[in-house]
NUTI-913609 format. One record per atom (N, C-alpha, C): residue number from 1; residue in three letters; atom name; x, y negated, z. Coordinates in steps of 0.05 Angstrom, whole numbers, plus 5000, padded with zeros to 4 digits. Each point is the difference from the previous one (the first is absolute). Example, Ala and Ser with C-alpha at 12.3 -4.5 7.8 and 13.67 -1.06 7.14 Angstrom:
# residues 2
resi:resn:name:xx:yy:zz
1:ALA:N:5264:5114:5156
1:ALA:CA:4982:4976:5000
1:ALA:C:5018:4976:5000
2:SER:N:4993:4979:4986
2:SER:CA:5016:4976:5001
2:SER:C:4985:4978:5014
***
This chain:
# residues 160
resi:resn:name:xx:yy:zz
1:UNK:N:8060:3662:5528
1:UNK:CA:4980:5019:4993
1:UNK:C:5001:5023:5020
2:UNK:N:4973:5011:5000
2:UNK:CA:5001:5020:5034
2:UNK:C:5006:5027:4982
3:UNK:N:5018:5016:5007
3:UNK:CA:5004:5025:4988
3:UNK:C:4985:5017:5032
4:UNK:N:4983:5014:4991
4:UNK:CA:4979:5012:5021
4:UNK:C:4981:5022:4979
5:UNK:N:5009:5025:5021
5:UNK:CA:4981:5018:4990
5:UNK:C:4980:5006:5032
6:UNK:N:4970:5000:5001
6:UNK:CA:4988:5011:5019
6:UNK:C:5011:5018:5015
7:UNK:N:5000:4997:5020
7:UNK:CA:5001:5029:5019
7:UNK:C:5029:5016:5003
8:UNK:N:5015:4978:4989
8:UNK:CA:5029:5009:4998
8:UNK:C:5013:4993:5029
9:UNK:N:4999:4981:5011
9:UNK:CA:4994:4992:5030
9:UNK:C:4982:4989:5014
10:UNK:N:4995:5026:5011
10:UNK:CA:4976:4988:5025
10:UNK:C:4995:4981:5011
11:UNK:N:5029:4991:5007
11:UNK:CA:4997:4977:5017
11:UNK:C:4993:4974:4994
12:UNK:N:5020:5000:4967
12:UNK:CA:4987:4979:4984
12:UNK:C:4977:4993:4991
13:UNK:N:4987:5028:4994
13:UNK:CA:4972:5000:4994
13:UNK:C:4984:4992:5009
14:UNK:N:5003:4996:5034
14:UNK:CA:4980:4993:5018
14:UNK:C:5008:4973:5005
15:UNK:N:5022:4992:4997
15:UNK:CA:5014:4969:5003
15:UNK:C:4978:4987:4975
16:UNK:N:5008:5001:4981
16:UNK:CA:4984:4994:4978
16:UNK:C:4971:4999:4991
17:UNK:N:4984:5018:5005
17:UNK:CA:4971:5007:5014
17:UNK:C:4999:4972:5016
18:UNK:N:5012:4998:5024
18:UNK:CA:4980:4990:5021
18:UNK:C:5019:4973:4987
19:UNK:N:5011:4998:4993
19:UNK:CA:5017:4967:4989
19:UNK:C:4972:4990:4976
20:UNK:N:4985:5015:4979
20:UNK:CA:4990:4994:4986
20:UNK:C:4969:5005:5010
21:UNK:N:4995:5012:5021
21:UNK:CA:4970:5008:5002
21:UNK:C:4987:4972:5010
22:UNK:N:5007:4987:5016
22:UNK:CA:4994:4970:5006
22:UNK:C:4983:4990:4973
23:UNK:N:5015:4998:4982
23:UNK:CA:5001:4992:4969
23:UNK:C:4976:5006:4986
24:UNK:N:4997:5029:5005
24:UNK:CA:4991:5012:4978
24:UNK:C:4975:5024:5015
25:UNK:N:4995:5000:5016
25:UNK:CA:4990:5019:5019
25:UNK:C:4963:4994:4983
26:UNK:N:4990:4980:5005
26:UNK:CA:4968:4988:4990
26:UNK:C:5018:4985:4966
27:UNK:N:5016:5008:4992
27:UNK:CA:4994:4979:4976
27:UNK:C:4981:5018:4977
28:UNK:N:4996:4967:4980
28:UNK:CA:4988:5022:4985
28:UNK:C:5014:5001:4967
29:UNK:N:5010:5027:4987
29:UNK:CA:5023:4994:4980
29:UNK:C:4984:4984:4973
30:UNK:N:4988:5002:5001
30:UNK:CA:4988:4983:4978
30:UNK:C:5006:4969:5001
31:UNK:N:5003:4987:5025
31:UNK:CA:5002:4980:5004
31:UNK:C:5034:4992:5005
32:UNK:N:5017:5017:4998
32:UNK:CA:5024:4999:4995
32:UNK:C:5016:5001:4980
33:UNK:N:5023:4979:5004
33:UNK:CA:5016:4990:4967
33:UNK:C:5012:5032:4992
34:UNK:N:5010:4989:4982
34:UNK:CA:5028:5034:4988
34:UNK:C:5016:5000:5018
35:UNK:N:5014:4983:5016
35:UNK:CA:5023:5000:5024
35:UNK:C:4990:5014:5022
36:UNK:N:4973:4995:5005
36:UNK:CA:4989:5013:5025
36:UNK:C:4993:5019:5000
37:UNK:N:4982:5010:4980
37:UNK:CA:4997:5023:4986
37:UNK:C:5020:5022:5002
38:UNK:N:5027:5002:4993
38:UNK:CA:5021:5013:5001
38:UNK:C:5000:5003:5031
39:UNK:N:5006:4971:5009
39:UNK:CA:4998:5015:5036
39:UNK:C:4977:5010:5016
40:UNK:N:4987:4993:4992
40:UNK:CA:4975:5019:5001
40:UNK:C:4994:5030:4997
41:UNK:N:5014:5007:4981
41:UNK:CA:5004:5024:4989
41:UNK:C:5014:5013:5018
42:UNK:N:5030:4985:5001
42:UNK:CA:5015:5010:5017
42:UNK:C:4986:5007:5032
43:UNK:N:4984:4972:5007
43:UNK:CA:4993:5007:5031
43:UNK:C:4971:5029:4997
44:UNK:N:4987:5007:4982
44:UNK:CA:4993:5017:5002
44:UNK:C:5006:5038:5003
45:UNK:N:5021:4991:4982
45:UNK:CA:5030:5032:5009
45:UNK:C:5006:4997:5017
46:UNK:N:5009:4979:5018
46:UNK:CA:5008:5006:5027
46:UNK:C:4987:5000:5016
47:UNK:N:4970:4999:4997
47:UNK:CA:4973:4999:5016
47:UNK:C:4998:5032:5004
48:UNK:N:4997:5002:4968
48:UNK:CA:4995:5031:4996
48:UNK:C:5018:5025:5021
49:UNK:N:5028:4991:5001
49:UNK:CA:5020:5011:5014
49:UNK:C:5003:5000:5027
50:UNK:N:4997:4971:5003
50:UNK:CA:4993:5008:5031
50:UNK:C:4982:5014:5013
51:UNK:N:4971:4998:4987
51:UNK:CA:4975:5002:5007
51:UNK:C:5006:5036:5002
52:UNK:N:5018:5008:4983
52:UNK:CA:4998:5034:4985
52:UNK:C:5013:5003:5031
53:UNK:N:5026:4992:5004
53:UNK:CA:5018:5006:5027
53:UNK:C:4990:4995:5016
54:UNK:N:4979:4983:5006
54:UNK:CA:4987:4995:5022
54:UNK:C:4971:5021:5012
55:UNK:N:5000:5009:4981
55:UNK:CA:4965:5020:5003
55:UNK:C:5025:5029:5002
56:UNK:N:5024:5006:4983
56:UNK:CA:5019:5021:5010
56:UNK:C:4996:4995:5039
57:UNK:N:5016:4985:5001
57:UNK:CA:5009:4995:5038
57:UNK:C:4973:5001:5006
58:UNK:N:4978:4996:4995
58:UNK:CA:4982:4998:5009
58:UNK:C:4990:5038:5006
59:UNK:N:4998:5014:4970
59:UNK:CA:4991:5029:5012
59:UNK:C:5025:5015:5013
60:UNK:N:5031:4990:4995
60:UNK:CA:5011:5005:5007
60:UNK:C:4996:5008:5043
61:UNK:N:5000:4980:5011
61:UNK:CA:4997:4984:5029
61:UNK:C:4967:5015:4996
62:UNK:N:4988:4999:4989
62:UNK:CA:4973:5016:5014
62:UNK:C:5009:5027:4998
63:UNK:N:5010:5020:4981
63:UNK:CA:5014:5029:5002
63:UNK:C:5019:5006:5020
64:UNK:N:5016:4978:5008
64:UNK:CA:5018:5001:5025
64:UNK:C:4977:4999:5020
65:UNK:N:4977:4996:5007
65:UNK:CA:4991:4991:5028
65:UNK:C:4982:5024:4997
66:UNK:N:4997:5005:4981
66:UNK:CA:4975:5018:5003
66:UNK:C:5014:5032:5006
67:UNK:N:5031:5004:4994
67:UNK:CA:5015:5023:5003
67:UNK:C:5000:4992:5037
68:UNK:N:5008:4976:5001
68:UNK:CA:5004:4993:5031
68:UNK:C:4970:5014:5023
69:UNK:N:4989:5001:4975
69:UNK:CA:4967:5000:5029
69:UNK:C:4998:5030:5007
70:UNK:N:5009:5015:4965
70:UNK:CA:4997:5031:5005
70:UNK:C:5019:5012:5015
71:UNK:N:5026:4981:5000
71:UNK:CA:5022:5015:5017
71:UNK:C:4993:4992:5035
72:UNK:N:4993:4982:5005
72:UNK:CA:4993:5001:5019
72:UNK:C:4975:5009:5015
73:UNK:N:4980:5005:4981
73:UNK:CA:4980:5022:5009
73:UNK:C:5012:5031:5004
74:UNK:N:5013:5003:4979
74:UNK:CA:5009:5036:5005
74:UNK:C:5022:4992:5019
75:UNK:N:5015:4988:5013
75:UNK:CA:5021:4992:5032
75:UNK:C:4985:5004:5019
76:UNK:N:4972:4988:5000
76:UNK:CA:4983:4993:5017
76:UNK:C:4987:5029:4999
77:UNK:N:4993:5017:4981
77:UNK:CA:4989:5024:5007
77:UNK:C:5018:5013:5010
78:UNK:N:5026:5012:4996
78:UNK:CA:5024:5013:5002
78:UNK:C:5003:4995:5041
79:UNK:N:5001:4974:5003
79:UNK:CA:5006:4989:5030
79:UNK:C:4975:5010:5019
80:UNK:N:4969:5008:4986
80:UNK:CA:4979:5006:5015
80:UNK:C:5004:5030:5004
81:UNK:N:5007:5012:4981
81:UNK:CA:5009:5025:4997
81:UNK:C:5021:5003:5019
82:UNK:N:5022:4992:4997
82:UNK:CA:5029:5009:5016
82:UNK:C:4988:4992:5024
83:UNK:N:4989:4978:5022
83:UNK:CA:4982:4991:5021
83:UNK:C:5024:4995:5013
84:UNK:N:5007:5007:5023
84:UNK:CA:5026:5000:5022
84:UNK:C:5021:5010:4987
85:UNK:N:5003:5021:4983
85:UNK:CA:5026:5014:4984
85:UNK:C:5018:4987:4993
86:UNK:N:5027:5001:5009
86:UNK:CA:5016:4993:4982
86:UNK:C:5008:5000:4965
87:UNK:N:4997:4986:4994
87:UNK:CA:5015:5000:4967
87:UNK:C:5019:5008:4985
88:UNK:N:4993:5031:5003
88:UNK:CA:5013:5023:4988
88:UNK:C:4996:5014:4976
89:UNK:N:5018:5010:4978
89:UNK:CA:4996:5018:4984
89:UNK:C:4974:5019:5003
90:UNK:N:5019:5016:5017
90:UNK:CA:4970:5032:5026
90:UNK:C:4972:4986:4995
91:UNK:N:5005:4959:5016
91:UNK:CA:4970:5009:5005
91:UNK:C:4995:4983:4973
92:UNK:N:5003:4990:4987
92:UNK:CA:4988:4999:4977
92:UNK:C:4997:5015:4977
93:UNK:N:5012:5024:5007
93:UNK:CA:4989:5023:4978
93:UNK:C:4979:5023:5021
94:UNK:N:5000:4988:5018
94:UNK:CA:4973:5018:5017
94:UNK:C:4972:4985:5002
95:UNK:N:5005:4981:4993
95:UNK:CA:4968:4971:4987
95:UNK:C:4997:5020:4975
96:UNK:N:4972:5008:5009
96:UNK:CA:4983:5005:4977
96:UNK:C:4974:4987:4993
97:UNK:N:5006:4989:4967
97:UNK:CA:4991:4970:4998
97:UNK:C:4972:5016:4992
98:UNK:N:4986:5019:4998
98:UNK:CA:4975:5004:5000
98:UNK:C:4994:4987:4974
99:UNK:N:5008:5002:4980
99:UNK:CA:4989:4992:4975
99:UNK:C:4994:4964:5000
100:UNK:N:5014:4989:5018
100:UNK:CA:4993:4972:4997
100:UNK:C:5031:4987:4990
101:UNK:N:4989:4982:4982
101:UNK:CA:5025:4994:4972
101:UNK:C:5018:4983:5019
102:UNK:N:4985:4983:5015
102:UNK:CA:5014:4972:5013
102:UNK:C:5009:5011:5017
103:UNK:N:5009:5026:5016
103:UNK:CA:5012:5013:5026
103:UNK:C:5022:5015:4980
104:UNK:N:4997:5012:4979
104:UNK:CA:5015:5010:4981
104:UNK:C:5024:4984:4990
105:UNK:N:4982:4968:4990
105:UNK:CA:5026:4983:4990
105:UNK:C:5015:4991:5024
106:UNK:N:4988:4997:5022
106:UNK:CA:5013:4988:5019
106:UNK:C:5028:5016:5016
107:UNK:N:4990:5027:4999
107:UNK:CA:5019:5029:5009
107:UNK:C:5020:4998:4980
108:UNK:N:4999:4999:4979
108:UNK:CA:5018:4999:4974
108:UNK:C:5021:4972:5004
109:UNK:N:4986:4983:4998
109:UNK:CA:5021:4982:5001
109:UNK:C:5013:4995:5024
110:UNK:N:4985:5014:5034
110:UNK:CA:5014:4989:5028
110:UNK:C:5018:5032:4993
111:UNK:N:5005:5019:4977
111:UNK:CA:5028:5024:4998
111:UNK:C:5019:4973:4983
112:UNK:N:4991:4995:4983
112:UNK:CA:5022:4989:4984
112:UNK:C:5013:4982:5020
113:UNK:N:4988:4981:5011
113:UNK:CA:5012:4974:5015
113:UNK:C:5015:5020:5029
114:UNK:N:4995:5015:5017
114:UNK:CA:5012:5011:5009
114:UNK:C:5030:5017:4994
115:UNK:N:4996:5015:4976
115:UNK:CA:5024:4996:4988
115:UNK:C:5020:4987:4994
116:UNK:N:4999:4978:5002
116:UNK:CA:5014:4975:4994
116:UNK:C:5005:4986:5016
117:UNK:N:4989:5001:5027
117:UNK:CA:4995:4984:5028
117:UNK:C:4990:5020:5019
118:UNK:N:5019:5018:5010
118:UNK:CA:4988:5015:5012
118:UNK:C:5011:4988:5029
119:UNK:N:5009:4978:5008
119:UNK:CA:4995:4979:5028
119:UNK:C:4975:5005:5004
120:UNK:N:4971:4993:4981
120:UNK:CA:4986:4997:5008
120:UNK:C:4984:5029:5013
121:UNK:N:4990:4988:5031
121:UNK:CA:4991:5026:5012
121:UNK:C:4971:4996:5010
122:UNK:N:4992:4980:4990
122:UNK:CA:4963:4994:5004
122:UNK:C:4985:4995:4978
123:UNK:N:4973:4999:4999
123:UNK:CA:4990:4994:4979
123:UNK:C:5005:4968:5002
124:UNK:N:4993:4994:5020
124:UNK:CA:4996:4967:5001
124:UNK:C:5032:4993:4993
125:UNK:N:5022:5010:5001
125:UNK:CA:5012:4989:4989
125:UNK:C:5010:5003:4968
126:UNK:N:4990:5022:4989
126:UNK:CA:5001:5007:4967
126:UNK:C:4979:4974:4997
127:UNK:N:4970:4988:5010
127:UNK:CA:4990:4991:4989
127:UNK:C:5021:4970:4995
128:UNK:N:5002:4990:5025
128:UNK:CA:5018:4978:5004
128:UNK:C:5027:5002:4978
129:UNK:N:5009:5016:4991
129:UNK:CA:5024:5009:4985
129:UNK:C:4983:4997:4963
130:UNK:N:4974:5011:5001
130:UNK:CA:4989:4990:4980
130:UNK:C:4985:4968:4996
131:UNK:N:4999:4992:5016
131:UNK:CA:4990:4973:5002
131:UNK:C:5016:4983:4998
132:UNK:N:5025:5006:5009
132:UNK:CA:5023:4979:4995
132:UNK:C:5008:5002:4967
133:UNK:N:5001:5021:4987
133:UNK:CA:5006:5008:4973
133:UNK:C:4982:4989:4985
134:UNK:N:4975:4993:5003
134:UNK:CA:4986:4988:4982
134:UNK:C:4997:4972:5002
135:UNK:N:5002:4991:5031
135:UNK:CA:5011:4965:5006
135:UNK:C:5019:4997:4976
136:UNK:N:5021:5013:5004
136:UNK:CA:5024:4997:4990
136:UNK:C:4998:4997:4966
137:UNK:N:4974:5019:4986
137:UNK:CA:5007:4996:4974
137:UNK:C:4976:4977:4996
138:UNK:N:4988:4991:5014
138:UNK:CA:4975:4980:4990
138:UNK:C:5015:4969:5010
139:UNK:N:5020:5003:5021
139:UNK:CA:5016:4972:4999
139:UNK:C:5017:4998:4968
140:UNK:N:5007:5022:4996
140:UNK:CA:5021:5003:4970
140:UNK:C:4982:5004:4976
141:UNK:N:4972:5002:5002
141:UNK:CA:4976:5001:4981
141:UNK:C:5010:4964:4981
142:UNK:N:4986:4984:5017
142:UNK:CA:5005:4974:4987
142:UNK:C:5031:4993:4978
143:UNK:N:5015:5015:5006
143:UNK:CA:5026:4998:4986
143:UNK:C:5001:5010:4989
144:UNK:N:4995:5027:4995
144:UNK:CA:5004:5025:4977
144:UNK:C:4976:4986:4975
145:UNK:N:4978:4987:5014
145:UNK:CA:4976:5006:4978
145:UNK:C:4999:4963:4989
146:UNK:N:5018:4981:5005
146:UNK:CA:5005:4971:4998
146:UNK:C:4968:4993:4998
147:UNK:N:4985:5009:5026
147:UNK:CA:4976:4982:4997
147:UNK:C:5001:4981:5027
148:UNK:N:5015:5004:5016
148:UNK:CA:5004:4978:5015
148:UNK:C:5009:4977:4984
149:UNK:N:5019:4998:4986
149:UNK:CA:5012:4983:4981
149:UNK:C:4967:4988:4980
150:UNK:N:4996:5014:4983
150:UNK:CA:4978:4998:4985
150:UNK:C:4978:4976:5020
151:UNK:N:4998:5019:5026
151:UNK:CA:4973:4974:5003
151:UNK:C:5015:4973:5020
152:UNK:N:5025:5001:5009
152:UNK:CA:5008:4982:5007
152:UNK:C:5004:4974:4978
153:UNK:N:5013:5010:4970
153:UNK:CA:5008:4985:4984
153:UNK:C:4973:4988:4988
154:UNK:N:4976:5013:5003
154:UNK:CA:4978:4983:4980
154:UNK:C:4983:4981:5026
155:UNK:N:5004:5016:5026
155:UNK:CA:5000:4973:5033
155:UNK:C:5004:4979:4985
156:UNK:N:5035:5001:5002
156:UNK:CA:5012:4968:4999
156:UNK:C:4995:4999:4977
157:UNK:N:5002:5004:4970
157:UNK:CA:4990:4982:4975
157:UNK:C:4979:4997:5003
158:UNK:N:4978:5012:5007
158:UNK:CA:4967:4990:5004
158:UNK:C:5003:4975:5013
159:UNK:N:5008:4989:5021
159:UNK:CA:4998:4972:5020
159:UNK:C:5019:4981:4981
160:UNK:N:5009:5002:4982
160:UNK:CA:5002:4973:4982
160:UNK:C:4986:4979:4992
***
């Protein structure tokens, strides 16, 4: 007997999902015994579960890209601003962002990241220093959010 509560492991959850969606994906429950029925049941909580963690990673990975576009527009204003200048404290508190938000967020976050990396002495290379940082979390995106797993595992049980 399967001792299983939903959503207690992910991984199982999605093992299970795509092990039963073959099965049960077009059936119709009316037309199913009491035995099937029960797994039926079951394959619909883990439908439910995945589907829930899957639309998460989903606004998840669009909130990550969409922070990606604004940070790289205010870099990109910050770098038109500084022009030839080196990538300094001085001259980034002598950019006056003229009331524009995206030269504002961009100045704000090329103080913070400078602080922390103050190697960096160009814009083009804070940008490059931010571009690798977000490679870096959207390769580790698929892992943290198990939707690589998720659509791999219902791949291979779908081709049964």
């Amino acid at each position: 007997m399967e001792k299983w509560k939903c959503g207690a492991d992910t991984y199982e959850t999605t093992r299970l999902y795509a092990a039963l969606r073959y099965k049960y994906e077009n059936a119709d429950p009316d037309k199913l015994n009491s035995k099937q029925k029960k797994e039926y049941s079951k394959f619909l909580k883990y439908k439910d579960n995945v589907e829930s963690r899957r639309a998460t990673a989903k606004s998840n990975l669009e909130g990550m890209l969409a922070s990606q576009n604004q940070v790289k527009s205010g870099l990109d204003a910050v770098s038109n601003a500084l022009g030839a200048k080196p990538l300094t404290m001085e001259n980034l508190n002598s950019i006056e962002d003229n009331d524009s938000k995206k030269l504002a967020i961009g100045i704000s976050i090329a103080r913070n990241i400078l602080e922390n990396e103050p190697q960096l002495s160009t814009a083009e290379q804070l940008k490059k220093f931010v571009e690798n940082e977000y490679a870096e979390e959207l390769d580790n995106f698929p892992k943290n959010s198990n939707s690589t797993l998720i659509l791999t595992t219902i791949q291979e049980n779908s081709k049964r």
